[in-house]
C-alpha positions in Angstrom: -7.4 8.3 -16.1 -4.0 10.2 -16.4 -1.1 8.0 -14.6 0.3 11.5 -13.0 -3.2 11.3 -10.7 -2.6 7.6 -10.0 0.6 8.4 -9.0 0.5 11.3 -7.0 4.0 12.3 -5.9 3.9 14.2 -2.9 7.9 14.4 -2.2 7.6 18.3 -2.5 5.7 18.1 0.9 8.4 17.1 2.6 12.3 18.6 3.1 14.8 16.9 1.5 17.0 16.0 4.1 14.2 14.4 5.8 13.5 12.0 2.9 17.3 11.4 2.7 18.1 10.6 6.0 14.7 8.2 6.3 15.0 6.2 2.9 15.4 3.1 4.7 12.6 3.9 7.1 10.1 4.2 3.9 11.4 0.9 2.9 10.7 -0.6 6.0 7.4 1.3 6.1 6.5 -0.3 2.4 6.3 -4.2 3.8 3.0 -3.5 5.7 3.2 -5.5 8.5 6.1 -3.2 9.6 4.7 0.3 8.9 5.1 1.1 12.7 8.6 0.8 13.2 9.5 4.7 11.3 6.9 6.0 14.0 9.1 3.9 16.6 12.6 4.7 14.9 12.3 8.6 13.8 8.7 10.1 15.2 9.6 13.4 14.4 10.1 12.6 10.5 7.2 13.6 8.5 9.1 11.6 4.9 8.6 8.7 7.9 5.3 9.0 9.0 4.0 9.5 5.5 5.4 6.0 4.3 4.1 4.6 7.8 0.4 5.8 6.9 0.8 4.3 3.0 1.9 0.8 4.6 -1.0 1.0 7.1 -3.4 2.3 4.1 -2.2 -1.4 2.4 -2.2 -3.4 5.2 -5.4 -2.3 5.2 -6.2 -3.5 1.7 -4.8 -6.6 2.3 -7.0 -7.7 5.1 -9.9 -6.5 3.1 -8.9 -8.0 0.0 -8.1 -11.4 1.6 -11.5 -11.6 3.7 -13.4 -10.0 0.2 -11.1 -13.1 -1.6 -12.5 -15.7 1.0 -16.0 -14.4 0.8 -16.3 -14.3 -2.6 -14.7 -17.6 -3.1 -17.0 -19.2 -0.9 -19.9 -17.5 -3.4 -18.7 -18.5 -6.6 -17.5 -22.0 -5.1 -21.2 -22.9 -5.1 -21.3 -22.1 -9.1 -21.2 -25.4 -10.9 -18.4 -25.8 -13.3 -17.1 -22.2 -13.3 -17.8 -20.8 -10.2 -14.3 -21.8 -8.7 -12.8 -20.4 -11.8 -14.5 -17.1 -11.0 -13.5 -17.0 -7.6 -9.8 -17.9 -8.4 -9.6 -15.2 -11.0 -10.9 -12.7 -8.2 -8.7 -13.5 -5.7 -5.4 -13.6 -8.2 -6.5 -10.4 -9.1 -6.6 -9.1 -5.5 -3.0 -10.7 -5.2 -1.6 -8.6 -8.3 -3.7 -5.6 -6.6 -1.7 -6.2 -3.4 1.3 -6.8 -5.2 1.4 -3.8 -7.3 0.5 -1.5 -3.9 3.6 -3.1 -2.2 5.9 -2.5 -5.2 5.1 0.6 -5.9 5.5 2.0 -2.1 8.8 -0.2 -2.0 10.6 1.5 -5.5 9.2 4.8 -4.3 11.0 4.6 -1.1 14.2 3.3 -3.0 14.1 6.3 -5.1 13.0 8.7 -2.3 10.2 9.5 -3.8 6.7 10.2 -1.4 3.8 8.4 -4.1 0.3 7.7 -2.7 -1.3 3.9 -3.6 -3.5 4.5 -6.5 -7.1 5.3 -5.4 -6.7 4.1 -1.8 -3.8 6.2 -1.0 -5.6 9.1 0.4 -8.5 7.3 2.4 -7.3 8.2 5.4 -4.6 9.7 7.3 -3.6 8.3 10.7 -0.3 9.4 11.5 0.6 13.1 11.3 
């Protein structure tokens, strides 16, 4: 798969001043817990309520990931031997997964740059 469709920039969709004037917002927006307070701060800023619907996308992910992690542990766990292995390995790779969604929307809003997460980023859209 090309990395230009894992990392669809969509920073033409919005006007520049908007995505200049609500930087800080996406950065906010990229630690997932907090992907409310641009819809709080600046409601009327598309650039804001883009990055608020990419950190609610991975906040998202990371409740599924961690209750997939637990499940799955919990599976493998009864696997003699190397079923704890197994279930480790999933779950650091659901870390780095989480990881690399948080970075990316963090260095995208540093750079004002609009990027979707890679293959979850356009699931759904709940703030327009």
């Amino acid at each position: 798969m090309d990395t230009n469709q894992l990392l669809q920039d969509k920073s033409d969709m919005f006007a520049p001043e908007d995505m200049a004037a609500n930087k800080g917002m996406g950065v906010i927006a990229s630690f997932p817990i907090l992907f409310w307070i641009p819809l709080v701060a600046k409601p009327d800023s598309a650039y804001g309520k883009f990055c608020a619907n990419q950190g609610l996308i991975l906040l998202v992910f990371d409740i599924v990931a961690a209750i997939v992690g637990v499940i799955l542990g919990k599976i493998f766990g009864y696997i003699p031997a190397i079923g704890p292995l197994i279930g480790g390995l999933i779950k650091a790779a659901l870390s780095l997964a989480e990881l690399g969604g948080w970075l990316l929307l963090f260095i995208s809003a540093l750079q004002g740059k609009a990027r979707t997460l890679p293959f979850i980023g356009e699931l759904f859209t709940a703030f327009k």
